[in-house]
C-alpha positions as a Python dict, from the first residue, in 0.01 Angstrom:
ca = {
    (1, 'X'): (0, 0, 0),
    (2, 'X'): (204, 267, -211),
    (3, 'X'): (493, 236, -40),
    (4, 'X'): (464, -127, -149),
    (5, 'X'): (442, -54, -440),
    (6, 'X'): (678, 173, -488),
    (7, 'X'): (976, -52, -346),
    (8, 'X'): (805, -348, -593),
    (9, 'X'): (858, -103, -925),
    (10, 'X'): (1174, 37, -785),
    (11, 'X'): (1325, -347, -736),
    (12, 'X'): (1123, -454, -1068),
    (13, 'X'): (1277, -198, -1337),
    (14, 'X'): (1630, -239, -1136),
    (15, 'X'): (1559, -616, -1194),
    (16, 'X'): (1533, -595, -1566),
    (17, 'X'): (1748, -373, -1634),
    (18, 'X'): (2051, -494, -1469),
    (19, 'X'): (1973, -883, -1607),
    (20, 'X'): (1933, -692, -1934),
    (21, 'X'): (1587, -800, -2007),
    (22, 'X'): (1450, -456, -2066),
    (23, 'X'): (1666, -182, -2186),
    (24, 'X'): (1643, 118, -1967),
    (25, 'X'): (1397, 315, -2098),
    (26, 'X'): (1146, 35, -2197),
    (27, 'X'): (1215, -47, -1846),
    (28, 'X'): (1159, 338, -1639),
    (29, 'X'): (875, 373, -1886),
    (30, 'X'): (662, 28, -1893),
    (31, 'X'): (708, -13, -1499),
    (32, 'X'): (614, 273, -1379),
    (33, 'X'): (321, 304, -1589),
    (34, 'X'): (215, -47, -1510),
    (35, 'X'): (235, 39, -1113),
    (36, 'X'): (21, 343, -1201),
    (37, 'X'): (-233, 153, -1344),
    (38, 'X'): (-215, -156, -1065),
    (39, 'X'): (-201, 84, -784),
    (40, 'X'): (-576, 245, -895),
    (41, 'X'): (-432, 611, -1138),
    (42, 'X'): (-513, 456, -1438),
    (43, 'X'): (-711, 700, -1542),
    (44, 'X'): (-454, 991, -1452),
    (45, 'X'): (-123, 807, -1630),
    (46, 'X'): (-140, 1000, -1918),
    (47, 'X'): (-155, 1313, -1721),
    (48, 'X'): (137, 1219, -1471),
    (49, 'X'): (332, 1156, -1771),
    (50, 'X'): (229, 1456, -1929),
    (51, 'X'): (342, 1652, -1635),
    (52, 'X'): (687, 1463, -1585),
    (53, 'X'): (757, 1516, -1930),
    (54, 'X'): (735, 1880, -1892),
    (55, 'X'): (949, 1896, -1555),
    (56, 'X'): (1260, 1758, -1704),
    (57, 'X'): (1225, 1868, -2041),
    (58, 'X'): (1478, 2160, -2045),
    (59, 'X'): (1716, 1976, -1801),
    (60, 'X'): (1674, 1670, -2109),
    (61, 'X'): (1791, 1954, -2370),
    (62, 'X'): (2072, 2082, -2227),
    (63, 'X'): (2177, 1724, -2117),
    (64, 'X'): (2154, 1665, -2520),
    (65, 'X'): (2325, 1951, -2643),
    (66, 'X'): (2635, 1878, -2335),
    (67, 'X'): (2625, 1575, -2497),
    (68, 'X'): (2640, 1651, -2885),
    (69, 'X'): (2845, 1929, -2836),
    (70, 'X'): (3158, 1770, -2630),
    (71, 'X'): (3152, 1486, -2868),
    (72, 'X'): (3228, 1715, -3163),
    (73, 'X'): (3492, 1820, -2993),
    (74, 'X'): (3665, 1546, -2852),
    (75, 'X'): (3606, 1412, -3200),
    (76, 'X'): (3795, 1715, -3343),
    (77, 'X'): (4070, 1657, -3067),
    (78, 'X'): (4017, 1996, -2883),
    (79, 'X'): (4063, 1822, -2609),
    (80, 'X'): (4397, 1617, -2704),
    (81, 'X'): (4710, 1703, -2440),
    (82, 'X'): (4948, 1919, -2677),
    (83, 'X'): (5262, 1735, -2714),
}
């Protein structure tokens, strides 16, 4: 039965996201959740998100600052071939 339902939320969110009816996050959140609470962890959701949170939370901040931080400088042009 989970396997079920995993391959139903992994086809579902790939589903709406790729027709664009759910933006990707909406999408890897909502599902998911709605899964959860279909497949009888209701009651533990908040905690499995809790804990999921936590896992990729420092691998989240230094995708963020890679992120801010090479856009200010390709903005700047440090990266711009010297001619």
């Amino acid at each position: 039965m989970l396997i079920a339902l995993g391959i139903l939320m992994i086809a579902t969110f790939t589903y709406l996201i790729m027709s664009n009816r759910m933006s990707s996050f909406t999408a890897l959140t909502l599902v998911p959740a709605t899964v959860a609470i279909i497949g009888g962890f209701g009651s533990q959701v908040d905690a499995m998100m809790l804990a999921g949170i936590r896992k990729v939370a420092s691998s989240a901040a230094f995708l963020l600052f890679a992120l801010f931080f090479f856009g200010t400088m390709i903005e700047a042009g440090m990266f711009d071939p010297a001619i």
